[in-house]
C-alpha positions as CSV (number, residue, x, y, z in Angstrom):
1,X,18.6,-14.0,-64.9
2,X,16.8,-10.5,-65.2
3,X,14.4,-12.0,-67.8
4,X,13.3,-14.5,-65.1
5,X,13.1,-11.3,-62.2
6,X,11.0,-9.0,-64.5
7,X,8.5,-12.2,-65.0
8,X,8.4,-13.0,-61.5
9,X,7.5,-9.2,-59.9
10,X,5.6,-8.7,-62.9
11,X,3.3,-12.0,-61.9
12,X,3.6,-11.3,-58.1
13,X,1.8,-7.9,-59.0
14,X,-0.9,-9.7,-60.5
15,X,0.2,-7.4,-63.7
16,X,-0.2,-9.0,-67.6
17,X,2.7,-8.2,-70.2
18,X,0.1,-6.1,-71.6
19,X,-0.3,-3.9,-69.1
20,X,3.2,-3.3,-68.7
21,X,3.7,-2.6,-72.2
22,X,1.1,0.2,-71.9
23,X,2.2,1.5,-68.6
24,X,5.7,1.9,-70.3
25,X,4.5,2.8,-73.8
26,X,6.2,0.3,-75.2
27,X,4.7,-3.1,-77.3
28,X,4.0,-6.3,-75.8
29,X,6.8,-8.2,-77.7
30,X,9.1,-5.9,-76.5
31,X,8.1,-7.0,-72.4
32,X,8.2,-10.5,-73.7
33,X,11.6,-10.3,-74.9
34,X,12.8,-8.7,-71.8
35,X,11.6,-11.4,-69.5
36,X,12.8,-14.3,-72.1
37,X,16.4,-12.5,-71.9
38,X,16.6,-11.8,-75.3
39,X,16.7,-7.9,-74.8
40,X,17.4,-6.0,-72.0
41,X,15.1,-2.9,-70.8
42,X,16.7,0.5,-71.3
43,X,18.0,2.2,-67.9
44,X,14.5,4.2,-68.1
45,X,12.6,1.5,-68.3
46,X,14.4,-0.6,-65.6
47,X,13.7,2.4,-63.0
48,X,10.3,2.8,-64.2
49,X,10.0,-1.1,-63.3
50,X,11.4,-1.2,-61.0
51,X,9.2,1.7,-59.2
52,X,6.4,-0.4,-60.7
53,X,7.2,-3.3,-58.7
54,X,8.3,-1.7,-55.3
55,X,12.0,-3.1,-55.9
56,X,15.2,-2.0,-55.9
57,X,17.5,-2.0,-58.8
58,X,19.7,-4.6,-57.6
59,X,16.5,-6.8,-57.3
60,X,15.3,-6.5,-60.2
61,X,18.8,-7.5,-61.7
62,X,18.8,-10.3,-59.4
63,X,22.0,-8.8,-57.3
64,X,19.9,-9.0,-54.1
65,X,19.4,-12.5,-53.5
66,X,19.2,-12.2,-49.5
67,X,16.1,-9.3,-50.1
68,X,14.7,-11.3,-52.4
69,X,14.3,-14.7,-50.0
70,X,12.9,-12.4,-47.1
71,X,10.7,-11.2,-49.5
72,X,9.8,-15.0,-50.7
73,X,9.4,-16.4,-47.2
74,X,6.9,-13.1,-46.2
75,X,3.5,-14.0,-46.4
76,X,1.7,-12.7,-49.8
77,X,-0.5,-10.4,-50.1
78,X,-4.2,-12.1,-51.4
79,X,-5.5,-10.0,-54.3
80,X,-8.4,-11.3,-54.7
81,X,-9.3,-10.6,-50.9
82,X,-8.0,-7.1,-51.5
83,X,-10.6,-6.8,-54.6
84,X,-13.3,-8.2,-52.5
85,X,-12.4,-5.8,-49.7
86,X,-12.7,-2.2,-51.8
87,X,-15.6,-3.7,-53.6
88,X,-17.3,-4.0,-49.9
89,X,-16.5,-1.1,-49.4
90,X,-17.8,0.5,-52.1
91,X,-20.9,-0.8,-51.7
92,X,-21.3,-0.5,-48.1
93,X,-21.1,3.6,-48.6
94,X,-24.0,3.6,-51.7
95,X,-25.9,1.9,-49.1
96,X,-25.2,4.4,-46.1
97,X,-25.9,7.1,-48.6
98,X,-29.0,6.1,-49.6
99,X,-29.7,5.4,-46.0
100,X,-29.2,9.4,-45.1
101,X,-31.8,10.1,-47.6
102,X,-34.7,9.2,-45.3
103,X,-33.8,11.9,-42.6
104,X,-37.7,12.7,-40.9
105,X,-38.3,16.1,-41.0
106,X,-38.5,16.9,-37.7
107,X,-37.1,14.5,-34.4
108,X,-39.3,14.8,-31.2
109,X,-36.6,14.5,-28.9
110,X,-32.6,14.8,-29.2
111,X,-31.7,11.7,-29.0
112,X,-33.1,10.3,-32.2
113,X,-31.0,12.8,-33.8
114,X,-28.1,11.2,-32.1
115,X,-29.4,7.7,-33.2
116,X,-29.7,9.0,-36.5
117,X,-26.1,10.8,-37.2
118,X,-24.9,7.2,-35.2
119,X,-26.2,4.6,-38.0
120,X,-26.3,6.8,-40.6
121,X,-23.9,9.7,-41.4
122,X,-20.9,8.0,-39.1
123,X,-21.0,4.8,-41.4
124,X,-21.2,6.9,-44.5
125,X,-18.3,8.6,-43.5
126,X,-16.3,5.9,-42.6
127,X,-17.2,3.8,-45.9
128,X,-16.0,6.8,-47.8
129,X,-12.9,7.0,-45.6
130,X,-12.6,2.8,-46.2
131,X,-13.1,3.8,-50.1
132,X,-10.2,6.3,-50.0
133,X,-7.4,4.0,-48.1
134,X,-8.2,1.1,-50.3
135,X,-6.9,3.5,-53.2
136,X,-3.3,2.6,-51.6
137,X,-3.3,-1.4,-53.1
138,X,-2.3,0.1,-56.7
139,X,1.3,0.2,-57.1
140,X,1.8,2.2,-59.7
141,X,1.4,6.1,-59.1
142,X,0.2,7.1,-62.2
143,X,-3.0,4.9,-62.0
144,X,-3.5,5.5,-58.4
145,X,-4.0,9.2,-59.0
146,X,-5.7,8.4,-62.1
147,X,-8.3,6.0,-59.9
148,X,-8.2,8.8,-57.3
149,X,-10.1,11.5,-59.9
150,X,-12.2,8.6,-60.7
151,X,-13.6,7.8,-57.8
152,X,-13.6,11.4,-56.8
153,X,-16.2,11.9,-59.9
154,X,-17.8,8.5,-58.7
155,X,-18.5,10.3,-55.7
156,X,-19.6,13.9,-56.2
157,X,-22.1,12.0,-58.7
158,X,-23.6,9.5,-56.3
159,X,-23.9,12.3,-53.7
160,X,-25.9,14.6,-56.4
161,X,-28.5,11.7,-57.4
162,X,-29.1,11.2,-53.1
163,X,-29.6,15.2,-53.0
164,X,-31.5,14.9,-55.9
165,X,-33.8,12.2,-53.9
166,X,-33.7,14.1,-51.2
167,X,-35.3,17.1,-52.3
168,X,-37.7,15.6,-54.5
169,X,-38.8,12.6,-52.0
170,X,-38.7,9.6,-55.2
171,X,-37.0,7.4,-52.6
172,X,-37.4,3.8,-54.2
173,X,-36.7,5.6,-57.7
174,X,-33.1,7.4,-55.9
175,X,-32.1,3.6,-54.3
176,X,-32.4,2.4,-57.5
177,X,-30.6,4.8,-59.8
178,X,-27.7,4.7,-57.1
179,X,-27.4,1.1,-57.0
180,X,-27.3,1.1,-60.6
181,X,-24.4,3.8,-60.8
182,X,-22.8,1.8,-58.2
183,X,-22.5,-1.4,-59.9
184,X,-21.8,0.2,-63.3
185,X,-19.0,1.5,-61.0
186,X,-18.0,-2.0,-60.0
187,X,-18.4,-4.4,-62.7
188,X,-17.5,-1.9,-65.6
189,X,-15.4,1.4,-64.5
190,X,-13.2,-0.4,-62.0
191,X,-12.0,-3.4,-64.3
192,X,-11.7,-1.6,-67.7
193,X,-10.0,1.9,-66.1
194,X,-8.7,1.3,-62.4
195,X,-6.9,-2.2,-63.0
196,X,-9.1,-4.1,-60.6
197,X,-9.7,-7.3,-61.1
198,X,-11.7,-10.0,-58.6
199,X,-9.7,-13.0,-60.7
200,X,-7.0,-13.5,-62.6
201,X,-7.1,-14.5,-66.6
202,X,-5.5,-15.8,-69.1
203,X,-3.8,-12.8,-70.0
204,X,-2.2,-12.3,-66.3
205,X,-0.3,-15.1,-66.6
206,X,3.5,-15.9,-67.7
């Protein structure tokens, strides 16, 4: 009965055994054991699981059959959608950066510099605000402050190449180098060291 709950809030996290077993510094065989019923987790490793999957104890033991059906008939959450989402966002603010890199010098009257902060450094701001609140769809707390430093870095880095265009006015040669940081960002950093993934595999699957 646990064996089957552990595989069922491990898959409804979109998690692979393998990733459980190095989240809890333990092997793979040992996770597939647990959710066969052929072990059972220590009482440190339940907690930590059960923490991991934003479920009480009694859930995870399958004691809470009444929480569990509320849980089953609420709608679920789309991961993929979720991806999608904080990779739009993460674009959206390289763009908006590179944007406030073509400031003019000098505006005639006030109102362009109104236009300007308007489609320019409000967006930027709220892209990077957008970037920081989709840090909340990893459930486990020890990779969402580990993505947090990462995209910190991410950040501070992006923001030194568009001051770095800035001041030296190699506009086309700052868009590029930023939208190459930004999909290195995507495509490499995010999969291989945030756990985000835009599709399941093979590996994520019972």
């Amino acid at each position: 009965m646990m064996g089957e709950q552990l595989r069922k809030y491990r898959t409804r996290k979109g998690l692979s055994q393998e990733k459980i077993a190095q989240l809890l510094g333990v092997s793979r065989q040992a996770v597939t054991k647990w959710e066969t019923s052929q072990t059972t987790p220590s009482s440190d490793h339940l907690i930590a699981l059960a923490k991991l999957y934003e479920v009480s104890l009694d859930e995870l033991a399958g004691f809470a059959a009444s929480a569990d059906a509320k849980q089953e008939a609420a709608p679920k959450k789309n991961a993929i959608l979720r991806a999608n989402v904080t990779r739009i966002a993460i674009i959206c603010q390289a763009a908006f950066l590179n944007a406030t890199i073509h400031r003019p010098g000098e505006f005639e009257v006030p109102v362009q510099q109104v236009v300007w902060v308007l489609f320019t450094l409000v967006p930027l701001l709220a892209s990077s605000v957008w970037m920081a609140y989709n840090l909340r769809y990893e459930p486990n707390p020890y990779q969402r402050r580990k993505n947090s430093r990462i995209e910190l870095l991410y950040c501070v880095l992006q923001l030194a190449i568009a001051l770095a265009g800035y001041y030296t006015k190699w506009y086309f040669a700052t868009a590029l180098l930023l939208m190459a940081v930004c999909f290195f960002y995507l495509f490499k950093i995010n999969p291989q060291y945030m756990n985000r993934k835009l599709v399941k595999t093979k590996a994520d699957t019972p």
